[in-house]
C-alpha angles and dihedrals in degrees: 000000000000132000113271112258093227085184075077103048120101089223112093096201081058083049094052102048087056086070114033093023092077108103098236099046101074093051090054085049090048090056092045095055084043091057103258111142111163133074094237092051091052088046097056089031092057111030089234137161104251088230097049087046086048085055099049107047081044085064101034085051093048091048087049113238100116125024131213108244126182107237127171097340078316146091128247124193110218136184126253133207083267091053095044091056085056093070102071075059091058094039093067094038083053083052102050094039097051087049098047112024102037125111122243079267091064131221123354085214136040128195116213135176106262089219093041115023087233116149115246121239138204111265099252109213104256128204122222088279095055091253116143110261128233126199093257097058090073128105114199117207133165107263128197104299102041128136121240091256092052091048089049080050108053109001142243128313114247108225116212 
């Protein structure tokens, strides 16, 4: 039986795990938001097989969330929109992880605003109030582009 190509499933959050799941793809993305540009920098930032780097920005830049840019007889690797909408993503993930996967000695990294010194948080999901949101103040319904069966399974959106 082969792996499930998730680029063909109707579900988004399966799209996107085909991109950013890979265990490589969030770590480039890491060293992007953190200012790192050139092939060299990612290499010695991440500890990665030049062949298995070369493969991943090679992804990352087909799905459209960095681009190849000449700089200086070189090549840079930059982030798109695309890319850019990704860090709120990464934001979270940082979160959780430094929550729950540090050590007692806490994270080996800290994100701060450059203009206050504040640390940076992850972005919490808000309801309309402005309340923190738990899971099970969620309601799930079938929205727009849903299949029949998701539709069967959650039901239909209510417009207006």
């Amino acid at each position: 039986m082969g792996r499930t190509d998730f680029t063909q499933m109707r579900c988004p959050v399966a799209r996107a795990m085909a991109v950013l799941g890979e265990r490589w793809a969030m770590l480039v993305l890491r060293e992007c938001f953190y200012g790192t540009r050139r092939f060299d920098e990612f290499e010695r930032n991440l500890g990665i097989a030049p062949n298995i780097l070369s493969a991943r920005l090679r992804d990352l830049t087909a799905h459209g969330l960095i681009e190849r840019v000449p700089a200086a007889g070189r090549h840079e690797y930059r982030l798109t929109g695309k890319g850019r909408d990704a860090f709120p993503v990464f934001l979270t993930l940082k979160g959780w992880a430094d929550r729950w996967m540090t050590g007692p000695e806490g994270p080996p990294v800290v994100l701060e605003e450059r203009g206050t010194g504040a640390p940076v948080r992850s972005p919490p999901a808000l309801s309309s109030t402005g309340e923190a949101l738990r899971p099970e103040d969620i309601r799930v319904l079938a929205g727009p582009g849903a299949s029949e069966a998701l539709r069967a399974r959650f039901g239909a959106l209510v417009d207006g």
